[in-house]
C-alpha positions in Angstrom: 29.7 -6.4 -0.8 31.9 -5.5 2.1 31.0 -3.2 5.3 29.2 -0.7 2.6 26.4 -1.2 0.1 27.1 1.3 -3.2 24.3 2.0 -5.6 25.3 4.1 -9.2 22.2 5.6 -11.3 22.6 5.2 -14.8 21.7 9.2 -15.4 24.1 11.9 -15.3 21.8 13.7 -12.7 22.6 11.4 -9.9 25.7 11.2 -7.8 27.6 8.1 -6.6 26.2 7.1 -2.8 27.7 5.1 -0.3 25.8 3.9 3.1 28.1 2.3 5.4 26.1 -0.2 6.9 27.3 -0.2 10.6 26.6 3.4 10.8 22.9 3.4 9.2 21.6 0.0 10.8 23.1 1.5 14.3 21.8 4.8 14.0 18.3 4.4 11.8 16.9 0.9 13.4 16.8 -2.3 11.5 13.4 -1.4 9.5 14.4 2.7 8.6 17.8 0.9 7.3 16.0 -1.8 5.7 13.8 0.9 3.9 17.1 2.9 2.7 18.3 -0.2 1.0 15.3 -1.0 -0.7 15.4 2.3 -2.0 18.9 1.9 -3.1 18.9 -1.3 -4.6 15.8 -0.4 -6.5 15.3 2.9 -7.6 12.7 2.8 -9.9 9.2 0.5 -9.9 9.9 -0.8 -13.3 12.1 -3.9 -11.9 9.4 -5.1 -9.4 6.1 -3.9 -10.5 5.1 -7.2 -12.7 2.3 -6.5 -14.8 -0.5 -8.4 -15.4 -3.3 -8.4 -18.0 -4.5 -5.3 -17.8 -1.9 -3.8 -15.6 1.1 -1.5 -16.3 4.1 -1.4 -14.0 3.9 0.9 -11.4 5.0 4.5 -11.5 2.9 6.2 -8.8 3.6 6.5 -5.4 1.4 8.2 -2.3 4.0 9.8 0.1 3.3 10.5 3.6 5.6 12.4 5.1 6.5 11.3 8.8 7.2 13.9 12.2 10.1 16.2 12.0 13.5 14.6 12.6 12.5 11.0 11.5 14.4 8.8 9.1 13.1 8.5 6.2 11.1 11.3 6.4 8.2 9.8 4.2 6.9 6.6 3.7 5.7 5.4 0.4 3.0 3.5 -1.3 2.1 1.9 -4.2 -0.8 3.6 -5.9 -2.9 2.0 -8.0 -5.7 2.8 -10.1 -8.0 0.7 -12.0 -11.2 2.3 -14.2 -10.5 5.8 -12.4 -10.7 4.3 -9.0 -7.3 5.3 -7.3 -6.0 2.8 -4.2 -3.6 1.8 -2.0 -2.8 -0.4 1.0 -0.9 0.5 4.6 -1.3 -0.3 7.9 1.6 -2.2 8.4 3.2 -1.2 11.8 2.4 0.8 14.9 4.0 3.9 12.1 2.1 3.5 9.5 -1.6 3.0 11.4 -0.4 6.4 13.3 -0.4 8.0 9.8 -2.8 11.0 8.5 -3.9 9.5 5.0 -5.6 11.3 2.1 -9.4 11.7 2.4 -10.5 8.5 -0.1 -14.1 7.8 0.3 -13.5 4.4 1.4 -11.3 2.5 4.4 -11.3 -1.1 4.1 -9.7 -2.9 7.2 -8.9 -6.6 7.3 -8.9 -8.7 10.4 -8.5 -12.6 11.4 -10.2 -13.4 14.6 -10.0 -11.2 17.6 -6.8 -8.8 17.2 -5.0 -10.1 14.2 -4.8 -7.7 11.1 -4.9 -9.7 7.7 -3.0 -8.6 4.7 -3.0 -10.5 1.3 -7.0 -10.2 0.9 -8.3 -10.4 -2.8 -11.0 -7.6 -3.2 -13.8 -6.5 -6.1 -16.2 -3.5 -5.9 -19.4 -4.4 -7.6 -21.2 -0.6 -8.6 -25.5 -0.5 -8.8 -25.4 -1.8 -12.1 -24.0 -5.2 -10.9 -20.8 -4.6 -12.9 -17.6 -5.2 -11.5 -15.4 -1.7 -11.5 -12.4 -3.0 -9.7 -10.6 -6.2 -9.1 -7.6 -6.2 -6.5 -5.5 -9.0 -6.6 -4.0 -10.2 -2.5 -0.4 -9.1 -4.7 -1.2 -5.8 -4.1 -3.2 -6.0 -0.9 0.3 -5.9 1.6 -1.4 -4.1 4.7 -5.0 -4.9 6.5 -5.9 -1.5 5.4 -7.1 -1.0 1.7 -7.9 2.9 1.2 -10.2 3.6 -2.1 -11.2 6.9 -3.8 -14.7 5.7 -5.3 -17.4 7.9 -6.3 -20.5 8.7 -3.8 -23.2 5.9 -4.7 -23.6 2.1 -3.5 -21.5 -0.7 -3.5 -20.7 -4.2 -2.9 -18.0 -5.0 -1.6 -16.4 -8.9 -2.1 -13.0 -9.7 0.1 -11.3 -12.9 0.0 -9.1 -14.7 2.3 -5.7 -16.3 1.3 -8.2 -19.7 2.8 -11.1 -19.0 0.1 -13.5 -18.0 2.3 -15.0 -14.6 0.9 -17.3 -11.2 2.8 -19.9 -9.9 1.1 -20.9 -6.0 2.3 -23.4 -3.4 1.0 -22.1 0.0 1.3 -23.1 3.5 0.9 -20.7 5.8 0.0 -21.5 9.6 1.1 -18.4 11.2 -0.7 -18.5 13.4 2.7 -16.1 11.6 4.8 -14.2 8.0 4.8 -16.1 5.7 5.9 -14.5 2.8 7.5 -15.7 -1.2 6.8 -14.5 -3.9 8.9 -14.1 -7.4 7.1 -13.5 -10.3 10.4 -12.1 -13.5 9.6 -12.7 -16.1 12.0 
């Protein structure tokens, strides 16, 4: 590939764009330049979203824009959404748990013994009628926090380890504010 990295859409609405990759990697950091290339390389969801059996690839994203002057000036997520229940995972980074996130009912957080966050974790939401209304694979689970926009009621709440070993919490959900659940791993 040379000193540059070159990505060409296949519309007419795009133009031609180079990154020189000195320049970017000296000036943005290694993890804003490794962002920009991402985004480059794959422009659309389609190529990496696999689906599964009752999944579609992706084509939502949550966007958070970041402090004035930063590069990128957003970050993005995958958004999900199973049976009308909309979620996402962050938390990755000092950046990203300095974020203000969207108001969803519910803030998962995921932690292995005393400090460690935990990422990977394999979740269901049981509703009162004992019926399972979501089932997150650890695939989409890439951050120790799991954000999700679920109705006020009660819930159970089932998170699994990559180890097997799985949390079981009751919650009530107010539809007031997010409420925050802690899942520890020893």
């Amino acid at each position: 590939m040379g000193s540059g990295i070159t990505s060409r859409s296949t519309t007419d609405e795009k133009k031609c764009l180079e990154v020189q990759h000195k320049t970017l990697s000296g000036t943005l950091g290694l993890g804003a330049y490794l962002l920009m290339v991402i985004t480059l390389v794959a422009p659309t969801t389609s190529s990496w979203a696999a689906p599964g059996e009752d999944s579609e690839p992706l084509s939502k994203f949550l966007e958070i824009p970041l402090k004035d002057g930063s590069i990128p000036d957003k970050l993005r997520f995958p958004l999900h959404e199973q049976n009308g229940v909309q979620y996402f995972s962050a938390g990755l980074g000092k950046e990203e748990r300095s974020l203000s996130y969207p108001p969803y009912s519910l803030k998962l957080i995921f932690v292995k013994g005393e400090r460690a966050f935990l990422a990977g974790v394999t979740v269901e939401v049981i509703n009162s009628d004992q019926t399972t209304l979501v089932s997150i694979p650890g695939e989409e689970v890439q951050g120790p926090w799991l954000f999700l926009n679920l109705s006020p009621g009660n819930y159970v709440v089932k998170a699994t380890d990559s180890g097997g070993t799985t949390i079981e919490k009751s919650i009530t959900l107010s539809g007031e504010r997010t409420t925050p659940v802690h899942f520890r791993w020893q």
